[in-house]
PyMOL Python script that loads the backbone (N, CA, C, O; Angstrom):
from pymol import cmd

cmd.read_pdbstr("""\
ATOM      1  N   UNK A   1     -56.417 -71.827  40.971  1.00  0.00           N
ATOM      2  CA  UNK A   1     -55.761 -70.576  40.664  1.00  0.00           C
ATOM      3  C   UNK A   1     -56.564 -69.894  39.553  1.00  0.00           C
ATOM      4  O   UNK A   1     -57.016 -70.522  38.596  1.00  0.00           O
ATOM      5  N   UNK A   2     -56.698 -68.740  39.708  1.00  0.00           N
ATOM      6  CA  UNK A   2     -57.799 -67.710  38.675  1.00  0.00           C
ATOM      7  C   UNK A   2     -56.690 -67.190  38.263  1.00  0.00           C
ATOM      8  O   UNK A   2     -55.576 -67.233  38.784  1.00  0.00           O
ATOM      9  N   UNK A   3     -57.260 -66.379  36.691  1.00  0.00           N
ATOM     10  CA  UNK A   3     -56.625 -65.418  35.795  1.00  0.00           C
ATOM     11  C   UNK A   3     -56.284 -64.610  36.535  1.00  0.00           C
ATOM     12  O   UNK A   3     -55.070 -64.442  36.420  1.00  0.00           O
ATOM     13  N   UNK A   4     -56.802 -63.868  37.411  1.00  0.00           N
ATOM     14  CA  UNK A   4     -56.671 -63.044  38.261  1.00  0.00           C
ATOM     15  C   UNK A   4     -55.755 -63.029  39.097  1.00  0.00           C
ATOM     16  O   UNK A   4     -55.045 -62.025  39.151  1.00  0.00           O
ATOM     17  N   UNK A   5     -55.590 -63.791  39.706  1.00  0.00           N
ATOM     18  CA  UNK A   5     -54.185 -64.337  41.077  1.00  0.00           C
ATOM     19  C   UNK A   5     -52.949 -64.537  39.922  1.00  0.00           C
ATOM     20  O   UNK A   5     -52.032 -63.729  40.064  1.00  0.00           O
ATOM     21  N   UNK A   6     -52.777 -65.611  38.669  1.00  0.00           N
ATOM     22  CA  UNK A   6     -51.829 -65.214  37.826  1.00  0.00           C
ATOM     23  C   UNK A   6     -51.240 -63.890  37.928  1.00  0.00           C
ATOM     24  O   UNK A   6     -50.253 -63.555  38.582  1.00  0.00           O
ATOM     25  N   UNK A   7     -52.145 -63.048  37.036  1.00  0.00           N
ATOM     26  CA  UNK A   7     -52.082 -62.025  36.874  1.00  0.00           C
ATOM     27  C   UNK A   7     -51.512 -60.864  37.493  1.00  0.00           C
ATOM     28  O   UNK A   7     -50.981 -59.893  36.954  1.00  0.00           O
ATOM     29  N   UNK A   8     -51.721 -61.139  38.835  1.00  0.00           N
ATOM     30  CA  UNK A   8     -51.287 -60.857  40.005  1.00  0.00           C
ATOM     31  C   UNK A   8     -49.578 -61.235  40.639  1.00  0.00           C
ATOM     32  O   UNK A   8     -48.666 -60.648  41.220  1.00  0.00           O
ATOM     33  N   UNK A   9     -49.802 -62.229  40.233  1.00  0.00           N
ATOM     34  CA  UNK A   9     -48.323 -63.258  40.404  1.00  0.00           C
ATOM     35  C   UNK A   9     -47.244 -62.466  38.807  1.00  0.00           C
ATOM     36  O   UNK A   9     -46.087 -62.048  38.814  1.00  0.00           O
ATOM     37  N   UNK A  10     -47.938 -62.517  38.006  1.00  0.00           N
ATOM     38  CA  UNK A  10     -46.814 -61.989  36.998  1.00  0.00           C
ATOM     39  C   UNK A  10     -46.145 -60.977  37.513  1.00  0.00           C
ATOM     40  O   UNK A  10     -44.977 -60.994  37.901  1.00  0.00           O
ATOM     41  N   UNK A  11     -47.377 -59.507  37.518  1.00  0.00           N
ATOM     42  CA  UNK A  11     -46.998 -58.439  37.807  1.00  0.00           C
ATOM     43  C   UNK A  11     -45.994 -57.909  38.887  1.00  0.00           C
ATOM     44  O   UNK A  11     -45.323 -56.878  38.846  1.00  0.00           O
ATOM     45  N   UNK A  12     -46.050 -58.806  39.801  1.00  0.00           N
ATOM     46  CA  UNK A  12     -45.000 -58.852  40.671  1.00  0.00           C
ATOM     47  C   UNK A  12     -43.898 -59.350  40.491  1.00  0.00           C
ATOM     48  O   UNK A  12     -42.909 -58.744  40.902  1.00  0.00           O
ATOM     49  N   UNK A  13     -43.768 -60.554  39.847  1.00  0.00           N
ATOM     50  CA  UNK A  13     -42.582 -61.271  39.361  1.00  0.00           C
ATOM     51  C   UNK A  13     -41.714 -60.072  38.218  1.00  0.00           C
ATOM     52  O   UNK A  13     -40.486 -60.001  38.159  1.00  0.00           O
ATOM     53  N   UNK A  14     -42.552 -59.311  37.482  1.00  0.00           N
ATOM     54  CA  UNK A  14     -42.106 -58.335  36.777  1.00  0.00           C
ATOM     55  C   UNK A  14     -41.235 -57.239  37.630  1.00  0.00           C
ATOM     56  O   UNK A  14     -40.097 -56.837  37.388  1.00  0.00           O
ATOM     57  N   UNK A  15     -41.796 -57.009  38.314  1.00  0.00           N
ATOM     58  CA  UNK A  15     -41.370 -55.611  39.256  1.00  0.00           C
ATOM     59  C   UNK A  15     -40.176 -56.496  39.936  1.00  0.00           C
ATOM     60  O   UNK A  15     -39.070 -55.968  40.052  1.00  0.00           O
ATOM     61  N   UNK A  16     -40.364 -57.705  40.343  1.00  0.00           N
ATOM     62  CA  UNK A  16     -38.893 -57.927  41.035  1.00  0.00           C
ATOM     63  C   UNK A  16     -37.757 -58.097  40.148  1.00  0.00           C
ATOM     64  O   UNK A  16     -36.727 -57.564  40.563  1.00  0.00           O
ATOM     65  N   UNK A  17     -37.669 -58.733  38.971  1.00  0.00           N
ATOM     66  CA  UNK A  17     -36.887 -58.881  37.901  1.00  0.00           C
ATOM     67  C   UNK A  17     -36.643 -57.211  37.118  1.00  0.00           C
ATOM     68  O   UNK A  17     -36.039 -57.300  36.049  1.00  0.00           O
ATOM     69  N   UNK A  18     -36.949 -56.079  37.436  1.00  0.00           N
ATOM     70  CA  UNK A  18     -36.821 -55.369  36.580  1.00  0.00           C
ATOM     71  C   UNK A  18     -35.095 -55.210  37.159  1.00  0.00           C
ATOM     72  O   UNK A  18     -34.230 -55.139  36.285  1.00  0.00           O
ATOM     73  N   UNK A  19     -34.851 -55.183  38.007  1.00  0.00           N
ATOM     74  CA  UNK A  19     -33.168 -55.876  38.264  1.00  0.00           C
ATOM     75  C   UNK A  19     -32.883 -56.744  38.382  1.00  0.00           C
ATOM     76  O   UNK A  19     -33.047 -57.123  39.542  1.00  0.00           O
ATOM     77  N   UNK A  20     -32.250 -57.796  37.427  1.00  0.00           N
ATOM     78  CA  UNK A  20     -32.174 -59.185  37.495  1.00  0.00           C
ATOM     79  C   UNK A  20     -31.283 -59.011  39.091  1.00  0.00           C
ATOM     80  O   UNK A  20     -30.329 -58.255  39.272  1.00  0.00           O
ATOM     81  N   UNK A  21     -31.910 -59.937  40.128  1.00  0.00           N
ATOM     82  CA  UNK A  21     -30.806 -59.865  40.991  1.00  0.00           C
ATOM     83  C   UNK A  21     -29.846 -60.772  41.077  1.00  0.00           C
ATOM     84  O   UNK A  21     -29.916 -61.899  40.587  1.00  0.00           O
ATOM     85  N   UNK A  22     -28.468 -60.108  41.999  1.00  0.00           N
ATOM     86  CA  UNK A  22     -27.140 -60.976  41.213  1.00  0.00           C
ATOM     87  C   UNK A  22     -26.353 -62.266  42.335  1.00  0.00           C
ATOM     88  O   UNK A  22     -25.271 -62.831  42.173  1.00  0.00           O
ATOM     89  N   UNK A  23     -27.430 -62.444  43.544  1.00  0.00           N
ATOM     90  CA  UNK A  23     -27.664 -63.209  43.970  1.00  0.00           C
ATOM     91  C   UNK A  23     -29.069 -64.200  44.532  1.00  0.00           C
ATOM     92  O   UNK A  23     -30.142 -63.661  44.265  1.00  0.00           O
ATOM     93  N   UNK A  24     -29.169 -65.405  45.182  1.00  0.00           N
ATOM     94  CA  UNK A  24     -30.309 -66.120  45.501  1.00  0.00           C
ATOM     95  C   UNK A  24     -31.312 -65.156  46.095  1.00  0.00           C
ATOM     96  O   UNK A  24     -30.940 -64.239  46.828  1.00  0.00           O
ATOM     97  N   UNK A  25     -32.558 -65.352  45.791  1.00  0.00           N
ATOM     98  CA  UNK A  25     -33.286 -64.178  46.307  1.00  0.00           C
ATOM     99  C   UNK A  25     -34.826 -65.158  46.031  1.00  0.00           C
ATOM    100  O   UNK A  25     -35.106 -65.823  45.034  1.00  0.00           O
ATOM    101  N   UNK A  26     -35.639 -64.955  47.287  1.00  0.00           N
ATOM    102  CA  UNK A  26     -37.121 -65.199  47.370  1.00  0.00           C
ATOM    103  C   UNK A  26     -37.865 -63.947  46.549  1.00  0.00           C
ATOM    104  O   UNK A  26     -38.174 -62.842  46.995  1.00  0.00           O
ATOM    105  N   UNK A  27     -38.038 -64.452  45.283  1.00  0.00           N
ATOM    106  CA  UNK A  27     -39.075 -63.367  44.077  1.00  0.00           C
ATOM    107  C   UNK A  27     -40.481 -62.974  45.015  1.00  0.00           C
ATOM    108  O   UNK A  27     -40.929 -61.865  45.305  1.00  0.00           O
ATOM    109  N   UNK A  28     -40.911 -64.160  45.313  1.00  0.00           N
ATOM    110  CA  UNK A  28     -42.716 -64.142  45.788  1.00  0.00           C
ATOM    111  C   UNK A  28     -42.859 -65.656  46.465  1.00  0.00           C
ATOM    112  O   UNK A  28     -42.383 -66.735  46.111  1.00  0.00           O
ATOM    113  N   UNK A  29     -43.774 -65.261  47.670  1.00  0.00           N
ATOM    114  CA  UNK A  29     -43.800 -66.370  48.446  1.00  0.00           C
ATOM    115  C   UNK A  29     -45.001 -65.799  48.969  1.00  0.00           C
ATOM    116  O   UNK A  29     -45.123 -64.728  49.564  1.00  0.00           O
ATOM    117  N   UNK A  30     -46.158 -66.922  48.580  1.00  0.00           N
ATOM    118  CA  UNK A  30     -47.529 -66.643  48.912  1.00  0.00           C
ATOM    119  C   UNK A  30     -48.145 -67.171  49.831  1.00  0.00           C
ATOM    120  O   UNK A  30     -49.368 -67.095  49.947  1.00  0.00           O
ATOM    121  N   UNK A  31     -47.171 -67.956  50.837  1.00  0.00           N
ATOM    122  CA  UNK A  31     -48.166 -67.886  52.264  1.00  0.00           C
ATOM    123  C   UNK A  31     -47.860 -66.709  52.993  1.00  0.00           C
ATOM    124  O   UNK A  31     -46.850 -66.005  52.996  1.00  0.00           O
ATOM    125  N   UNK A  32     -49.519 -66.592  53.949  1.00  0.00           N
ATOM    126  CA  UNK A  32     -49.598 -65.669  54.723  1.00  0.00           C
ATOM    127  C   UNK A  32     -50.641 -64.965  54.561  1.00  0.00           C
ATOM    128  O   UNK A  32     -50.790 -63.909  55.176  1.00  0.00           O
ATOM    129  N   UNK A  33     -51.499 -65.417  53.738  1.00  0.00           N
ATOM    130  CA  UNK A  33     -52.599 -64.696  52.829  1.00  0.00           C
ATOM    131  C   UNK A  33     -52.642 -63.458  52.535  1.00  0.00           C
ATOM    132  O   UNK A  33     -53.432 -62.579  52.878  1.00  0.00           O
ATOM    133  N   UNK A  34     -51.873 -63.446  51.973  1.00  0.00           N
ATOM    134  CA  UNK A  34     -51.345 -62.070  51.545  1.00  0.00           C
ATOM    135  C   UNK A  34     -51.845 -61.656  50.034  1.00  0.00           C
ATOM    136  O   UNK A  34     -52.315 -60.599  49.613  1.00  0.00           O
ATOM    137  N   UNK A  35     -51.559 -62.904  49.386  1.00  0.00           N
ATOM    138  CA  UNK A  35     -51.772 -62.942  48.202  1.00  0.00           C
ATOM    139  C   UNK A  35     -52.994 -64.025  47.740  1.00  0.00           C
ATOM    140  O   UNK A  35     -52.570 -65.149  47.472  1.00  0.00           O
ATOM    141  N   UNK A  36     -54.019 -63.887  47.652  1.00  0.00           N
ATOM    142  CA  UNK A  36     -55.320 -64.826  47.825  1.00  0.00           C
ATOM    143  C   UNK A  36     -55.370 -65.519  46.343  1.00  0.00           C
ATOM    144  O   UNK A  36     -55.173 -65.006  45.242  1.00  0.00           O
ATOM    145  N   UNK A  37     -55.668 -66.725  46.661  1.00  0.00           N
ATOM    146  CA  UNK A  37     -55.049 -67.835  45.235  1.00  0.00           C
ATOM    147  C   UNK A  37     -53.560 -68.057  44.791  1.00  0.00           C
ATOM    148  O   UNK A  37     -53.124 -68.543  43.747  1.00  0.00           O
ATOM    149  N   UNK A  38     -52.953 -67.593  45.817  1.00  0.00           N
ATOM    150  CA  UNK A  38     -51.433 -67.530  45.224  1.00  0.00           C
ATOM    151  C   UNK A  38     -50.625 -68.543  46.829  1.00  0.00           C
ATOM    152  O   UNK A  38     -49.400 -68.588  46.942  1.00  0.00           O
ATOM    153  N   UNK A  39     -51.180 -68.953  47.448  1.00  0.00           N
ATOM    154  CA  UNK A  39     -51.271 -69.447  49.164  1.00  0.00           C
ATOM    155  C   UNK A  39     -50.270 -70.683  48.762  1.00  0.00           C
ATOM    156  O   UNK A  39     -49.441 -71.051  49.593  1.00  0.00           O
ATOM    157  N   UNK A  40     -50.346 -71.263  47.597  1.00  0.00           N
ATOM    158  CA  UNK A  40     -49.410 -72.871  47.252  1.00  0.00           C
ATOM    159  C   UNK A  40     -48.205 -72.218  46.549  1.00  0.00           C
ATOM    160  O   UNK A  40     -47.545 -73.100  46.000  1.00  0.00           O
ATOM    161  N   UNK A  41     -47.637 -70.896  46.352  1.00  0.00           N
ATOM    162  CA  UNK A  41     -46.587 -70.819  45.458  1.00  0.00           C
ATOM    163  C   UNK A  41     -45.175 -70.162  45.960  1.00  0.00           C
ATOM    164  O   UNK A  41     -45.210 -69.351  46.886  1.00  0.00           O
ATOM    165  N   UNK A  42     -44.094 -70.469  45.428  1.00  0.00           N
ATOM    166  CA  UNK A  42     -43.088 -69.811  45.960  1.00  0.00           C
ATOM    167  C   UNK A  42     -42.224 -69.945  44.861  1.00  0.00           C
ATOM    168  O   UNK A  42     -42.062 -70.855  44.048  1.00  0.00           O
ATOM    169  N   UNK A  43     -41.435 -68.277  45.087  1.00  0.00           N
ATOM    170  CA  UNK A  43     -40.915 -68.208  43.159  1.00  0.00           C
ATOM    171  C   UNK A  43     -39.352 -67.589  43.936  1.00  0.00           C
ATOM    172  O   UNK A  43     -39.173 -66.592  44.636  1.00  0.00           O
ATOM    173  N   UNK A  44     -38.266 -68.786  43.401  1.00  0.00           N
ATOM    174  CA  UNK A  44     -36.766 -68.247  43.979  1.00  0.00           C
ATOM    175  C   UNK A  44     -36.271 -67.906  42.702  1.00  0.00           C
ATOM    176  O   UNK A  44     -36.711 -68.371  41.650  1.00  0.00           O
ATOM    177  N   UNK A  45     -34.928 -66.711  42.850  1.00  0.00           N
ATOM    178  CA  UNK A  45     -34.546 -66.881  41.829  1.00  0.00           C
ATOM    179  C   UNK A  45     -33.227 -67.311  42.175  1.00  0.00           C
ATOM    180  O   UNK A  45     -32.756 -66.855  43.217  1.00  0.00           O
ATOM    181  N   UNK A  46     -32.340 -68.343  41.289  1.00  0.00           N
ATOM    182  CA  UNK A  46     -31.103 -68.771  41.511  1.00  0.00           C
ATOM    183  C   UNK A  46     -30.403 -68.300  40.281  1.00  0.00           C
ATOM    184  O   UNK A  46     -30.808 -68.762  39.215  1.00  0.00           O
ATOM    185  N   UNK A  47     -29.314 -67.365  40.265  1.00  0.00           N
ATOM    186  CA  UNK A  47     -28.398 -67.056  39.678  1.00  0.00           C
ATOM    187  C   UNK A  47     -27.452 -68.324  39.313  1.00  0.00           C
ATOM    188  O   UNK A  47     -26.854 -68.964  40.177  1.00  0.00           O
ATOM    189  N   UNK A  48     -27.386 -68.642  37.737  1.00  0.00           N
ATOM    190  CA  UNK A  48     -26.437 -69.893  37.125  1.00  0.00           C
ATOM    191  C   UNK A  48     -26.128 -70.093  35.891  1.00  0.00           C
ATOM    192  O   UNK A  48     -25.422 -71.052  35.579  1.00  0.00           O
TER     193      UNK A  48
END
""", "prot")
cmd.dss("prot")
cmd.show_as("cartoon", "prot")
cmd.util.cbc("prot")
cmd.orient("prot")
C-alpha cells in the first residue's frame, strides 16, 4: 500500500462520514480495481 492509495482511501472515507450514517453501511470496498492499491480493503461502518 503507497501514500498515495492511503491517501486516496482517507479522502473518501472523509466524504462518506461527512454524514455520520445512522445505520450499517459499506464506507469503501476496494475490490474491483477500482481503487488500485486499495484491492485488500473493506471499510464498514457499524453504528454502537
Amino acid at each position: 500500500m503507497t501514500p498515495l492509495a492511503l491517501a486516496t482511501l482517507n479522502q473518501h472515507l472523509l466524504t462518506a462520514l461527512a454524514a455520520a450514517p445512522g445505520e450499517t453501511r459499506r464506507l469503501f470496498h476496494g475490490r474491483g480495481r477500482c481503487w488500485p492499491g486499495l484491492e485488500q480493503l473493506t471499510v464498514d461502518w457499524l453504528q454502537g
